[in-house]
HTML snippet that shows the backbone in 3Dmol.js (N, CA, C, O; Angstrom):
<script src="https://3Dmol.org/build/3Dmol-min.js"></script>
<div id="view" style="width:600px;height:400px;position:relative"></div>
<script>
const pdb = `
ATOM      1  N   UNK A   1      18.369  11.707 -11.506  1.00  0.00           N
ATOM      2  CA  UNK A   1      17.710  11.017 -10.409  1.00  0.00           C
ATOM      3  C   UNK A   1      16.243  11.423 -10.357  1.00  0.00           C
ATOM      4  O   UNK A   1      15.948  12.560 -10.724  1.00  0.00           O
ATOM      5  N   UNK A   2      15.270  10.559  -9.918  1.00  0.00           N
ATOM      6  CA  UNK A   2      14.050  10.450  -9.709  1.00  0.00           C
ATOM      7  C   UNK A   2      13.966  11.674  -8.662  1.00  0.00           C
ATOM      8  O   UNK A   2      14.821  11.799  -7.786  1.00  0.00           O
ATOM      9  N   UNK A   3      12.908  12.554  -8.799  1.00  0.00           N
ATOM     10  CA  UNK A   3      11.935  13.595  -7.373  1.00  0.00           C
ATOM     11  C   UNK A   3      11.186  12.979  -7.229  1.00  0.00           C
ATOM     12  O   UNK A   3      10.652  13.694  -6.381  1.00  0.00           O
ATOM     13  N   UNK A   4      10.307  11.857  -7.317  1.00  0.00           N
ATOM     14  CA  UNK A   4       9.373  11.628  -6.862  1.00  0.00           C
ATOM     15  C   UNK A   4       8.862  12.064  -5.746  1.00  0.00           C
ATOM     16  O   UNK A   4       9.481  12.721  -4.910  1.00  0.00           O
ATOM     17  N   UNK A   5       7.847  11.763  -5.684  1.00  0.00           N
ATOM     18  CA  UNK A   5       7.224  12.342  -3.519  1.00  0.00           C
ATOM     19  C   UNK A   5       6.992  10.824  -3.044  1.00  0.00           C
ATOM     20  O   UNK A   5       6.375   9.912  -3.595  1.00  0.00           O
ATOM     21  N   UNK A   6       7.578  10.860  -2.041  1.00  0.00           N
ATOM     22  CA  UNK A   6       7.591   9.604  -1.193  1.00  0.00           C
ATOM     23  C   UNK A   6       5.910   9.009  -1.334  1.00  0.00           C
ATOM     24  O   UNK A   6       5.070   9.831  -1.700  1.00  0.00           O
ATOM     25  N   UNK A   7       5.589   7.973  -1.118  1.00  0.00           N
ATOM     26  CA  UNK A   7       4.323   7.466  -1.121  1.00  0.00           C
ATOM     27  C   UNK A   7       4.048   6.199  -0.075  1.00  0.00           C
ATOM     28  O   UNK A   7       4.933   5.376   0.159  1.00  0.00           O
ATOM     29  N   UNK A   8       2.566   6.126   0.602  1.00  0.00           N
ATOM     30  CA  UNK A   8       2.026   5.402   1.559  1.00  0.00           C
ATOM     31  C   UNK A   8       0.930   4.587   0.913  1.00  0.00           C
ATOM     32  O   UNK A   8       0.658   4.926  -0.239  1.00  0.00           O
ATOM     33  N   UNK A   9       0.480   3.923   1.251  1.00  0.00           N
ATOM     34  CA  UNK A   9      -0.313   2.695   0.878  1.00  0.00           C
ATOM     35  C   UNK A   9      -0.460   2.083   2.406  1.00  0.00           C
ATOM     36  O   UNK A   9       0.214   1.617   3.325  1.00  0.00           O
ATOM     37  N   UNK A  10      -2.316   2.536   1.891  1.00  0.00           N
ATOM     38  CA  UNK A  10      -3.351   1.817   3.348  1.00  0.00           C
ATOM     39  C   UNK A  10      -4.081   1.302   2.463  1.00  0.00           C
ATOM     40  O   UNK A  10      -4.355   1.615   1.305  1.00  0.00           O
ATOM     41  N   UNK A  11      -4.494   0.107   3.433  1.00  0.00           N
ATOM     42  CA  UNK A  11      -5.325  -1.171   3.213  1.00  0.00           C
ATOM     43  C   UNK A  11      -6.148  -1.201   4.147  1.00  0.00           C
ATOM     44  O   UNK A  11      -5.808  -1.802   5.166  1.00  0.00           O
ATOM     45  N   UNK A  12      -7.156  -0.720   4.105  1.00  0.00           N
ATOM     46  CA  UNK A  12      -8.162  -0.977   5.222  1.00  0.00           C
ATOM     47  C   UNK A  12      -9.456  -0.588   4.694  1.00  0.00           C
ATOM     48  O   UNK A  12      -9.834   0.362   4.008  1.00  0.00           O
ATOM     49  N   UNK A  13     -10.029  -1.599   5.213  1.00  0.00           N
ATOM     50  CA  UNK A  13     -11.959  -1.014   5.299  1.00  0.00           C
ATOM     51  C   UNK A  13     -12.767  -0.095   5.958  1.00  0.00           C
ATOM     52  O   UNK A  13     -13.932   0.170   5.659  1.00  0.00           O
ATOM     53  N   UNK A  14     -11.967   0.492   7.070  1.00  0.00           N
ATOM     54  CA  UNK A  14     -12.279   1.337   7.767  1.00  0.00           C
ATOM     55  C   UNK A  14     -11.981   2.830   7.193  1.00  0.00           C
ATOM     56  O   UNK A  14     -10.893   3.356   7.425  1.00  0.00           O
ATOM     57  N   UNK A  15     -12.956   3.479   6.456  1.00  0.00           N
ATOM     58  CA  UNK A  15     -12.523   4.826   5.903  1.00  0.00           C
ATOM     59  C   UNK A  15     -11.918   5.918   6.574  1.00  0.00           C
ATOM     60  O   UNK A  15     -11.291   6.838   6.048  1.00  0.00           O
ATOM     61  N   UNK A  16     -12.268   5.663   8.342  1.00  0.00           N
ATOM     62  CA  UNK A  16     -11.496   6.280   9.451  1.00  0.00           C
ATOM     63  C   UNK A  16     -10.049   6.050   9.320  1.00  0.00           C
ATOM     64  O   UNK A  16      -9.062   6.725   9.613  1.00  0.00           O
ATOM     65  N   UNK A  17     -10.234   4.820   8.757  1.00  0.00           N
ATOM     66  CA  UNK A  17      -8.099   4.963   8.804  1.00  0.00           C
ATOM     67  C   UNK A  17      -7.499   5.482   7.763  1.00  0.00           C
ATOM     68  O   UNK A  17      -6.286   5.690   7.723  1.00  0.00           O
ATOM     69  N   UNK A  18      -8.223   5.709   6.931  1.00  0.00           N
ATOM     70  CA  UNK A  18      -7.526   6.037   5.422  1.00  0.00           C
ATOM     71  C   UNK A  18      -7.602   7.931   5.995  1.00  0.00           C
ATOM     72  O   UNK A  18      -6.715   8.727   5.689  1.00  0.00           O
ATOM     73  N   UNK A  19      -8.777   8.296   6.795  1.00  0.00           N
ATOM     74  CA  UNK A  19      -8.499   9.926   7.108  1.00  0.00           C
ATOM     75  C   UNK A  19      -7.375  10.357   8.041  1.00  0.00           C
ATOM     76  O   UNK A  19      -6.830  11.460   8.019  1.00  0.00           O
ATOM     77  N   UNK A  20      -7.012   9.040   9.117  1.00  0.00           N
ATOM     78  CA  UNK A  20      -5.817   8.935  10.092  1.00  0.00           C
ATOM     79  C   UNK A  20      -4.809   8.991   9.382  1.00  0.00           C
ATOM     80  O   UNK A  20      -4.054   9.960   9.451  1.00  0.00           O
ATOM     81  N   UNK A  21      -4.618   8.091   8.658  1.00  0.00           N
ATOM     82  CA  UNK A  21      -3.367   7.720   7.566  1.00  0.00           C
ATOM     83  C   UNK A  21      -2.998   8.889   6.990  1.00  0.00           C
ATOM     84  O   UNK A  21      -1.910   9.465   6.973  1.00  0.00           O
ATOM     85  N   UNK A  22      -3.509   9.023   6.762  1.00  0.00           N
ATOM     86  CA  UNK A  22      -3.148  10.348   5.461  1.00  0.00           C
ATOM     87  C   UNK A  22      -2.850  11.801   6.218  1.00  0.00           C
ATOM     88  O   UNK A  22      -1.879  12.491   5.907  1.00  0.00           O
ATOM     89  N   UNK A  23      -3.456  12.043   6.873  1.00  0.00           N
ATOM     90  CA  UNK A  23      -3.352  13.352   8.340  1.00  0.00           C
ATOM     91  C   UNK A  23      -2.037  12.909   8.685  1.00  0.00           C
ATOM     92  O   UNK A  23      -1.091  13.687   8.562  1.00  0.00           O
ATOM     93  N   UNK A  24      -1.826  11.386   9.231  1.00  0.00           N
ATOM     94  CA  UNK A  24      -0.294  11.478   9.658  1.00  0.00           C
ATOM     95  C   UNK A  24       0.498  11.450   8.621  1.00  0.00           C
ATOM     96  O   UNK A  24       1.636  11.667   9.039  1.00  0.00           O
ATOM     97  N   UNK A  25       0.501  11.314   7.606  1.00  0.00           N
ATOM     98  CA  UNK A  25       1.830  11.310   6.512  1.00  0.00           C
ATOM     99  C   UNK A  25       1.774  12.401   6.006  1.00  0.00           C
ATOM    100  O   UNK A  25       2.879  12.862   5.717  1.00  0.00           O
ATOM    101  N   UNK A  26       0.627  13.229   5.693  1.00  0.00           N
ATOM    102  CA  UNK A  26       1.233  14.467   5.547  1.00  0.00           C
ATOM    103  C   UNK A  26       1.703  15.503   6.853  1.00  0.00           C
ATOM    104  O   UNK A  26       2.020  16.682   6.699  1.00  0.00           O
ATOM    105  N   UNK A  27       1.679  14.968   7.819  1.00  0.00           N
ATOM    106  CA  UNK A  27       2.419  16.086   8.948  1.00  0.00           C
ATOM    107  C   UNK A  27       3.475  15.921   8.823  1.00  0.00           C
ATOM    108  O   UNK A  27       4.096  16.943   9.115  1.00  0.00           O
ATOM    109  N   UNK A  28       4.215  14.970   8.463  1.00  0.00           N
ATOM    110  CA  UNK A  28       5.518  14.196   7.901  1.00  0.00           C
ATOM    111  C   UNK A  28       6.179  14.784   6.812  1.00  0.00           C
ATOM    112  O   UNK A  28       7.215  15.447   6.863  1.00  0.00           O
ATOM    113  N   UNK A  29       5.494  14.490   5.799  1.00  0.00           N
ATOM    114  CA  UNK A  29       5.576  15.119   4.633  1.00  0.00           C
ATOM    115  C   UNK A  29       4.475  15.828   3.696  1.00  0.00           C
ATOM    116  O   UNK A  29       3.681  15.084   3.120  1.00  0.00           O
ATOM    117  N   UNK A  30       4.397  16.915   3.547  1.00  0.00           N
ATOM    118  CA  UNK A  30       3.112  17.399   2.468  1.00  0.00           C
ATOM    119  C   UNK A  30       3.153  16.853   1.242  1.00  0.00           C
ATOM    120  O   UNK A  30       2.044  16.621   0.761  1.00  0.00           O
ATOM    121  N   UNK A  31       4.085  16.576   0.587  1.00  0.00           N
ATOM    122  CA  UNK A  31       4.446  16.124  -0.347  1.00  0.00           C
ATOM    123  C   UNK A  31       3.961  14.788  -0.766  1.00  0.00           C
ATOM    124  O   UNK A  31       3.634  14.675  -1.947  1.00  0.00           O
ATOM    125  N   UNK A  32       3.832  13.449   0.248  1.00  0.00           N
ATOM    126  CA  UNK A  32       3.260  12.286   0.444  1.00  0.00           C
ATOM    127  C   UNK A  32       2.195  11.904  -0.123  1.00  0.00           C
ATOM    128  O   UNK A  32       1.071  11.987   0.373  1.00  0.00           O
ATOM    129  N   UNK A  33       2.545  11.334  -1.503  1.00  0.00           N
ATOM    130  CA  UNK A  33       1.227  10.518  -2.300  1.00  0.00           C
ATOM    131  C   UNK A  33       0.673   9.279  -1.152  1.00  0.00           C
ATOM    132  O   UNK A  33       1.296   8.401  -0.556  1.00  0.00           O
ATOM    133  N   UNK A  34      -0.765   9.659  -1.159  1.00  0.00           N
ATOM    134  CA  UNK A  34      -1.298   8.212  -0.243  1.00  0.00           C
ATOM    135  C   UNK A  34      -2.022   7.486  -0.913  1.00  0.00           C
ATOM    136  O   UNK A  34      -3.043   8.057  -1.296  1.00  0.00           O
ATOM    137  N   UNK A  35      -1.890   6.193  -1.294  1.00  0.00           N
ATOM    138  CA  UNK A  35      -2.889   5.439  -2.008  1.00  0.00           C
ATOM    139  C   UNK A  35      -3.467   4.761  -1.147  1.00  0.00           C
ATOM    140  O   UNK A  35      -2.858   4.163  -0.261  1.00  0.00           O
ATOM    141  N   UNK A  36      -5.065   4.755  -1.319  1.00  0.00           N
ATOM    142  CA  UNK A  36      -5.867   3.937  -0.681  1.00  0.00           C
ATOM    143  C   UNK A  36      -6.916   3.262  -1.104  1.00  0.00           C
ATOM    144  O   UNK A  36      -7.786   3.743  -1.830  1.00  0.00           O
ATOM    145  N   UNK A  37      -6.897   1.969  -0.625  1.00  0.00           N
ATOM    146  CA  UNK A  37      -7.625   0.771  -1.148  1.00  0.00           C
ATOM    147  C   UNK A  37      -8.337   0.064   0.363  1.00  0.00           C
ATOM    148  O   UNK A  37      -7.829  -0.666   1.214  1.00  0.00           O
ATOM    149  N   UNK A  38      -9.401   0.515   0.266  1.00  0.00           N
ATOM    150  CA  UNK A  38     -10.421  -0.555   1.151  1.00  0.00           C
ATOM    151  C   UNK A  38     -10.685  -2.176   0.526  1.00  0.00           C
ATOM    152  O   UNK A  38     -11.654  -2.897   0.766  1.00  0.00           O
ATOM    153  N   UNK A  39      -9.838  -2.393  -0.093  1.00  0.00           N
ATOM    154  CA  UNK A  39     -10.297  -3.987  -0.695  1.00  0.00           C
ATOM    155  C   UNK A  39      -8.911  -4.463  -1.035  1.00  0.00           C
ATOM    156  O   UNK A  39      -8.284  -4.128  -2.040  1.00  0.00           O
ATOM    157  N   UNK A  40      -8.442  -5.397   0.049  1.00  0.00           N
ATOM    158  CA  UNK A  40      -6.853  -6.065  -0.297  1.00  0.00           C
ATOM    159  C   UNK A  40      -7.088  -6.769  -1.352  1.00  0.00           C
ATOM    160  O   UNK A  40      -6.100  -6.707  -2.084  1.00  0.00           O
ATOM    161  N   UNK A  41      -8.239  -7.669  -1.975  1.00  0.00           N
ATOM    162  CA  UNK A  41      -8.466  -7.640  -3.390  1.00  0.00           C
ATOM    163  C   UNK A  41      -7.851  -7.027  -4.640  1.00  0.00           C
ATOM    164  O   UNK A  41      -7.261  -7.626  -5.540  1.00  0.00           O
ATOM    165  N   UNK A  42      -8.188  -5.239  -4.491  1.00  0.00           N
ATOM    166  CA  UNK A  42      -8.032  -4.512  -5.268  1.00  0.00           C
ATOM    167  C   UNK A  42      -6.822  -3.987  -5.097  1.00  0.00           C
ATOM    168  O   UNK A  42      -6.280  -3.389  -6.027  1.00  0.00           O
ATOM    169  N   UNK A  43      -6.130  -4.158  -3.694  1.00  0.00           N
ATOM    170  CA  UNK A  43      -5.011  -3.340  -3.725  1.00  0.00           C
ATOM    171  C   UNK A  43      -3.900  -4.707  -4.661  1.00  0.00           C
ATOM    172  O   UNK A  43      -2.952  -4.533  -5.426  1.00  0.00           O
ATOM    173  N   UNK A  44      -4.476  -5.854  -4.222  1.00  0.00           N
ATOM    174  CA  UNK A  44      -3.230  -6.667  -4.723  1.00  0.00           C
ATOM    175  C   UNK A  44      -3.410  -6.647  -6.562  1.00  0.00           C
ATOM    176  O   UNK A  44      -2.424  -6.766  -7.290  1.00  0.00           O
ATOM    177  N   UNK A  45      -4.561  -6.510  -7.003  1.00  0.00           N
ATOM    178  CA  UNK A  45      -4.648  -6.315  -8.642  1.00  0.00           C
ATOM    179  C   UNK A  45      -3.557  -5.303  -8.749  1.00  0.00           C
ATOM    180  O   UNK A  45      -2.460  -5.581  -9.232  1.00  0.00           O
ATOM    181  N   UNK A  46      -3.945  -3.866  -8.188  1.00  0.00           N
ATOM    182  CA  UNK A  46      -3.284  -2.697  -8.240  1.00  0.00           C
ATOM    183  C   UNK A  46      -1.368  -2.921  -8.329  1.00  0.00           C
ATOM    184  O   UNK A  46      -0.664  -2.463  -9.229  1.00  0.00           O
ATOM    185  N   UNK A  47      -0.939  -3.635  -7.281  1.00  0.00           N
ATOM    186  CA  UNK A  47       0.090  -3.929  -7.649  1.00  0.00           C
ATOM    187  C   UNK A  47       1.051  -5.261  -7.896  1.00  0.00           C
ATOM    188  O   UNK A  47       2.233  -5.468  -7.618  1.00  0.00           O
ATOM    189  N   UNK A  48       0.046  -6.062  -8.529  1.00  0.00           N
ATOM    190  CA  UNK A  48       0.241  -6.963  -9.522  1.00  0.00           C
ATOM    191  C   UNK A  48       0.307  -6.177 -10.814  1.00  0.00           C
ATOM    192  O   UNK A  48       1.174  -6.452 -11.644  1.00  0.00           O
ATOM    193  N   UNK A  49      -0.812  -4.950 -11.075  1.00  0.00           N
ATOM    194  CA  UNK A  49      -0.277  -4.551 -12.521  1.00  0.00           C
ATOM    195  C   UNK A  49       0.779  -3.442 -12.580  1.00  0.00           C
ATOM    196  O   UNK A  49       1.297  -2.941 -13.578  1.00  0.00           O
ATOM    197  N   UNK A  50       0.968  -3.187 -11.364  1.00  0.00           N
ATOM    198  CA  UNK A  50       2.137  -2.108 -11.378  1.00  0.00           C
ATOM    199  C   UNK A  50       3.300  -2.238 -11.655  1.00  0.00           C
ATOM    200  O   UNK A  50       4.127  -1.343 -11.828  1.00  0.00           O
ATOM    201  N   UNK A  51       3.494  -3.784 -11.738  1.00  0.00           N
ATOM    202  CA  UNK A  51       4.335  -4.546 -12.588  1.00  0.00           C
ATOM    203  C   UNK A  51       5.895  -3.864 -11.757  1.00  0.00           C
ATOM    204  O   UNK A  51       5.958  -3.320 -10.654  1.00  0.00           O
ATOM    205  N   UNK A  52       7.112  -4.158 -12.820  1.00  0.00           N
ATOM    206  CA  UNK A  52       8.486  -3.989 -12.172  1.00  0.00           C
ATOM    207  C   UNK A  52       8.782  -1.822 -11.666  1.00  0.00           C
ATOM    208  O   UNK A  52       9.636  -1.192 -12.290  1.00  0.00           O
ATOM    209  N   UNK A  53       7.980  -1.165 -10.618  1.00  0.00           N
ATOM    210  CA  UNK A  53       8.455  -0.020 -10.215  1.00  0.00           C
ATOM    211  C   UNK A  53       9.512   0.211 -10.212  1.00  0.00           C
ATOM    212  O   UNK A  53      10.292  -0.713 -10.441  1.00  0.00           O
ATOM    213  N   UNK A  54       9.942   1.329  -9.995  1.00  0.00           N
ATOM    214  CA  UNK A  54      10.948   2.126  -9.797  1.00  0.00           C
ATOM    215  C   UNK A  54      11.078   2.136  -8.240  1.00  0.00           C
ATOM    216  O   UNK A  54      10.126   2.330  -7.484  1.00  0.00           O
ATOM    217  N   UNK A  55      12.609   1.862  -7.772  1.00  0.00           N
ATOM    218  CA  UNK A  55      12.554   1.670  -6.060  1.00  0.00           C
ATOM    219  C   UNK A  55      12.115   3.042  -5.752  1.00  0.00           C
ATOM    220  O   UNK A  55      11.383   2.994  -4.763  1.00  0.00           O
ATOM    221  N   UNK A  56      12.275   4.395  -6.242  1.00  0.00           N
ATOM    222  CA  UNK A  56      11.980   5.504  -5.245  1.00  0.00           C
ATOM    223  C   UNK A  56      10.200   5.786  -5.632  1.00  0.00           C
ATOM    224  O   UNK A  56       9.671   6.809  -5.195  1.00  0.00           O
ATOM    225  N   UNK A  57       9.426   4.833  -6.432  1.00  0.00           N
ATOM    226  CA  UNK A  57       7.936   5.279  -6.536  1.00  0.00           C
ATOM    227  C   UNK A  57       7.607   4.141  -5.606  1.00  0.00           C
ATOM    228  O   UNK A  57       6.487   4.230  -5.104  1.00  0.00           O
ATOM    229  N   UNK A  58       8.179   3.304  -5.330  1.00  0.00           N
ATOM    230  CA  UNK A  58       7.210   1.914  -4.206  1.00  0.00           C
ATOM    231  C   UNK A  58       7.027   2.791  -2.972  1.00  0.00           C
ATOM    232  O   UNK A  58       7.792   3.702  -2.655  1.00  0.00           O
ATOM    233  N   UNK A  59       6.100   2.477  -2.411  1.00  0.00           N
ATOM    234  CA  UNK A  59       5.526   2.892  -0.896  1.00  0.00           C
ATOM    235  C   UNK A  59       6.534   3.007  -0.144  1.00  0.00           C
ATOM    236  O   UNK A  59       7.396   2.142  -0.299  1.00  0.00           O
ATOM    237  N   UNK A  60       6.731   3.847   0.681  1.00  0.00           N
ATOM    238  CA  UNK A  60       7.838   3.684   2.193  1.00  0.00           C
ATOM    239  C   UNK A  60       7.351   2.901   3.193  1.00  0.00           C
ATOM    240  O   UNK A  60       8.016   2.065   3.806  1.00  0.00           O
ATOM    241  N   UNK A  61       6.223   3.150   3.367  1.00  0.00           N
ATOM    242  CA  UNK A  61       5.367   2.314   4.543  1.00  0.00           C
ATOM    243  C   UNK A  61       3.845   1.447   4.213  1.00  0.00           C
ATOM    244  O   UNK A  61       3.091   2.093   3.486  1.00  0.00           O
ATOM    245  N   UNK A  62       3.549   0.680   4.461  1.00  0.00           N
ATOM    246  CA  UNK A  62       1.815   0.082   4.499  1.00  0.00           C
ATOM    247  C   UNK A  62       1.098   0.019   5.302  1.00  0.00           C
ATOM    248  O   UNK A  62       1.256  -1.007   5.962  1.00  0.00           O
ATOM    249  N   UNK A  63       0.038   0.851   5.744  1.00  0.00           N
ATOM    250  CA  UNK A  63      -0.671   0.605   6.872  1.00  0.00           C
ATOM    251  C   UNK A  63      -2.212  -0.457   6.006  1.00  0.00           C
ATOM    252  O   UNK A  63      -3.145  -0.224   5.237  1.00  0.00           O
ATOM    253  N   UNK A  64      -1.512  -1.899   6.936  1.00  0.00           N
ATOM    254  CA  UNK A  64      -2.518  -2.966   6.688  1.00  0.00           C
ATOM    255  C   UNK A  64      -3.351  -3.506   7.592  1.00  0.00           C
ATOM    256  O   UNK A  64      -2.938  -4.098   8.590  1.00  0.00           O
ATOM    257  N   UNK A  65      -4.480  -3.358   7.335  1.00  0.00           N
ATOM    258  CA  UNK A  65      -5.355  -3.634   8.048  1.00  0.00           C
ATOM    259  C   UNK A  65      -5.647  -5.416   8.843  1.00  0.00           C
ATOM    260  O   UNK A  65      -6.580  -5.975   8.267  1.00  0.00           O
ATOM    261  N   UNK A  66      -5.194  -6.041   9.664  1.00  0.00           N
ATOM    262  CA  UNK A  66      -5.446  -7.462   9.098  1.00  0.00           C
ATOM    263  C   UNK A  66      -6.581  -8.240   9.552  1.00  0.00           C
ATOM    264  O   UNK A  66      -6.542  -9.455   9.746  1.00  0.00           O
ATOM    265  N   UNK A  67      -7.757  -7.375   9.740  1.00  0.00           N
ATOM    266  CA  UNK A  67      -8.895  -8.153   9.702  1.00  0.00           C
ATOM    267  C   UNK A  67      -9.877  -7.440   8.908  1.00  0.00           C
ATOM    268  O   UNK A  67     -10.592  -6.539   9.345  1.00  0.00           O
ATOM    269  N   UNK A  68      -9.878  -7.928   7.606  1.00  0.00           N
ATOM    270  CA  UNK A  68     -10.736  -7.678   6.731  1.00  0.00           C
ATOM    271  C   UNK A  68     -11.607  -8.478   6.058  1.00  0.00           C
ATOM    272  O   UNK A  68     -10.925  -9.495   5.931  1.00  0.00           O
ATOM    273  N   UNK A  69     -12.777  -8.733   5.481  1.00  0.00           N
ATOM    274  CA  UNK A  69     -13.785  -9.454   5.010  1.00  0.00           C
ATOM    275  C   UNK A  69     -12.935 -10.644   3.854  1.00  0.00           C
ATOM    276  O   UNK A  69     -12.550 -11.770   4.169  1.00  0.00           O
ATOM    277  N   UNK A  70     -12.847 -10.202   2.929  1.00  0.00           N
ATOM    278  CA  UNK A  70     -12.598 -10.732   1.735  1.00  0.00           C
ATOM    279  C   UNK A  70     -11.188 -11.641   1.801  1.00  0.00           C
ATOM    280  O   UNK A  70     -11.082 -12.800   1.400  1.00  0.00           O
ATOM    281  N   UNK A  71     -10.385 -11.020   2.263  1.00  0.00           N
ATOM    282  CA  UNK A  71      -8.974 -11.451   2.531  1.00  0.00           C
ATOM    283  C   UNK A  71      -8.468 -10.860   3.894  1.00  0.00           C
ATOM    284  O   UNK A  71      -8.551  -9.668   4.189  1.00  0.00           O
ATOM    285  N   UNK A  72      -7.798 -12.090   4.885  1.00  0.00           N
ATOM    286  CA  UNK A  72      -7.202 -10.708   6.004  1.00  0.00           C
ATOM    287  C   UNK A  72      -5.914 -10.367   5.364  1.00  0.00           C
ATOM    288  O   UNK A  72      -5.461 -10.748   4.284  1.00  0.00           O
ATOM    289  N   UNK A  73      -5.280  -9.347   6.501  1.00  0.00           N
ATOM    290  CA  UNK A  73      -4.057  -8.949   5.982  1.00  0.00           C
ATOM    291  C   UNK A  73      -2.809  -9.867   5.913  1.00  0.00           C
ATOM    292  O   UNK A  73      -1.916  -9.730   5.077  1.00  0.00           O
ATOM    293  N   UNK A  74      -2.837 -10.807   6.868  1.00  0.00           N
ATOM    294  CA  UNK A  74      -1.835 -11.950   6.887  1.00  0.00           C
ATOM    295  C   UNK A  74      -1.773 -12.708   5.054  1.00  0.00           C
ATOM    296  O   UNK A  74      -0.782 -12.827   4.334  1.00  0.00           O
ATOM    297  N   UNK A  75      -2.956 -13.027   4.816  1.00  0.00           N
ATOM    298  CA  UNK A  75      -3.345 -13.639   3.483  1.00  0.00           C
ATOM    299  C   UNK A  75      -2.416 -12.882   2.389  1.00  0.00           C
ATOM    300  O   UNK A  75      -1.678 -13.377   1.537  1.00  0.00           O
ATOM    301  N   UNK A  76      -2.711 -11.414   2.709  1.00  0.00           N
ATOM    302  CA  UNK A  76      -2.198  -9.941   1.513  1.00  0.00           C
ATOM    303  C   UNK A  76      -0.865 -10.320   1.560  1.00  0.00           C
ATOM    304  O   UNK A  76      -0.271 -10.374   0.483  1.00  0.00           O
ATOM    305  N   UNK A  77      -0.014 -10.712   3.014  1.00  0.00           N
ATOM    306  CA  UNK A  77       1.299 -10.367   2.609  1.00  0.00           C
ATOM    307  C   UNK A  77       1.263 -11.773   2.679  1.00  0.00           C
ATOM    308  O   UNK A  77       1.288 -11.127   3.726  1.00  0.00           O
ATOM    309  N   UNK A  78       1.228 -13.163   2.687  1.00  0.00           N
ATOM    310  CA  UNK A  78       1.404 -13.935   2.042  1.00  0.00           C
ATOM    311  C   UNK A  78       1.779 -14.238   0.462  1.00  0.00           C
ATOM    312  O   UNK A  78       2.728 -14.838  -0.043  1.00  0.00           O
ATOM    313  N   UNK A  79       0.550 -13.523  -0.143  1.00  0.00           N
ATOM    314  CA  UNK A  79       0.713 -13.454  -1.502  1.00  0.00           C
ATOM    315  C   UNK A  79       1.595 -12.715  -2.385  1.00  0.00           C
ATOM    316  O   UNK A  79       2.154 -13.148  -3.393  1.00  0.00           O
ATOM    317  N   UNK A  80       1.685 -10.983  -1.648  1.00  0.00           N
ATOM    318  CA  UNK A  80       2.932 -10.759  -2.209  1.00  0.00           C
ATOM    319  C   UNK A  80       4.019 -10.555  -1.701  1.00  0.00           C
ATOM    320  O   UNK A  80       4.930  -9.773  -1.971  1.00  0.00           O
ATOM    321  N   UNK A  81       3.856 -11.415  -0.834  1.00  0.00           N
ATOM    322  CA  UNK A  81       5.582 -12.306  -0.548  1.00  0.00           C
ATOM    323  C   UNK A  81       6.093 -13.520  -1.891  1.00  0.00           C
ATOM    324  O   UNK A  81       7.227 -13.670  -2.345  1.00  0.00           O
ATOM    325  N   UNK A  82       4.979 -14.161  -2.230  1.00  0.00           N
ATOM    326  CA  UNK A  82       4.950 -15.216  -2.955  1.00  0.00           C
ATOM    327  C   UNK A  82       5.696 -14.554  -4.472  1.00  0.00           C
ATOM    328  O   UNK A  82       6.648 -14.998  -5.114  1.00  0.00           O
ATOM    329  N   UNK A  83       4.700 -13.137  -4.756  1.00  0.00           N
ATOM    330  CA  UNK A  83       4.858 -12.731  -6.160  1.00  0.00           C
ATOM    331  C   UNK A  83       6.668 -12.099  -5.916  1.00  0.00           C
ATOM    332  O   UNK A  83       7.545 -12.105  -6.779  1.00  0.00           O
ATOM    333  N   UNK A  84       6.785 -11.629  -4.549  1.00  0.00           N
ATOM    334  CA  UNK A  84       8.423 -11.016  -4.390  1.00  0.00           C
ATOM    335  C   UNK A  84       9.120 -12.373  -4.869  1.00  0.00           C
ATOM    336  O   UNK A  84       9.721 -12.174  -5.924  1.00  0.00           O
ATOM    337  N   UNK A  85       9.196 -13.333  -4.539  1.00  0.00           N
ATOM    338  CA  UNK A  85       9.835 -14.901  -4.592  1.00  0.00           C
ATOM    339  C   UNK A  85      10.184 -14.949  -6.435  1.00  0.00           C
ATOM    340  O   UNK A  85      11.209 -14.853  -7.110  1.00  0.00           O
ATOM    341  N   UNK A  86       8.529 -15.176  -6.774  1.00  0.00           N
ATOM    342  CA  UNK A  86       8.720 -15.515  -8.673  1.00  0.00           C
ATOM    343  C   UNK A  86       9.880 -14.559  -9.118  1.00  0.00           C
ATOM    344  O   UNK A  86      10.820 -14.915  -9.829  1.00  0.00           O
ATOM    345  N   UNK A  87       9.688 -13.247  -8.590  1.00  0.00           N
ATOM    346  CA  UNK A  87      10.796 -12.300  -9.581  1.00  0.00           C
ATOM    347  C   UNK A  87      11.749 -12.413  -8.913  1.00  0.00           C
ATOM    348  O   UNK A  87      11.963 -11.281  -8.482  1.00  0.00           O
ATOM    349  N   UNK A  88      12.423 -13.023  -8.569  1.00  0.00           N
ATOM    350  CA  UNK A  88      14.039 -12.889  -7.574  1.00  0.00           C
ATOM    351  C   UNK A  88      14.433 -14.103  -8.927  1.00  0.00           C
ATOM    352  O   UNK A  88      15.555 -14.605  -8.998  1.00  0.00           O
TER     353      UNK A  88
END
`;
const viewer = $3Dmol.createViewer("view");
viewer.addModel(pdb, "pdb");
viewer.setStyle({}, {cartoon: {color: "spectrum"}});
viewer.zoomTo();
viewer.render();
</script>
């Protein structure tokens, strides 16, 4: 079986939330990989190429931001709702 360390994924432009985010998941867990992406752009490349994961390396939680410049967050999970759909 997989050890992985549980992992979080924030989406926000606000670099204040990515220092919130991360303060709270590790009081939770120390262990807690946090990935962070100020550009739902980049986060959706990121896991578009992350291609088919392993269920215990996907995120437990997403803190998404949904008013952001480029894309809001409604848009983000639109799309990979769409990409969840193709692979079913």
């Amino acid at each position: 079986m997989n050890n992985s360390s549980p992992s979080l994924l924030i989406i926000d432009d606000d670099p204040l939330c990515h220092f919130i985010g991360k303060r709270i998941a590790m009081a939770f867990r120390e262990d807690m990989k946090v990935l962070n992406f100020t550009s739902p752009v980049e986060a959706l490349k990121f896991i578009e190429n992350a291609g088919n994961i392993d269920v215990l390396t996907k995120p437990i939680a997403v803190f998404l931001d949904i008013n952001m410049p480029e894309m809001n967050g409604w848009e983000l999970l639109a799309r990979l709702d769409i990409q969840d759909e193709k692979k079913r």
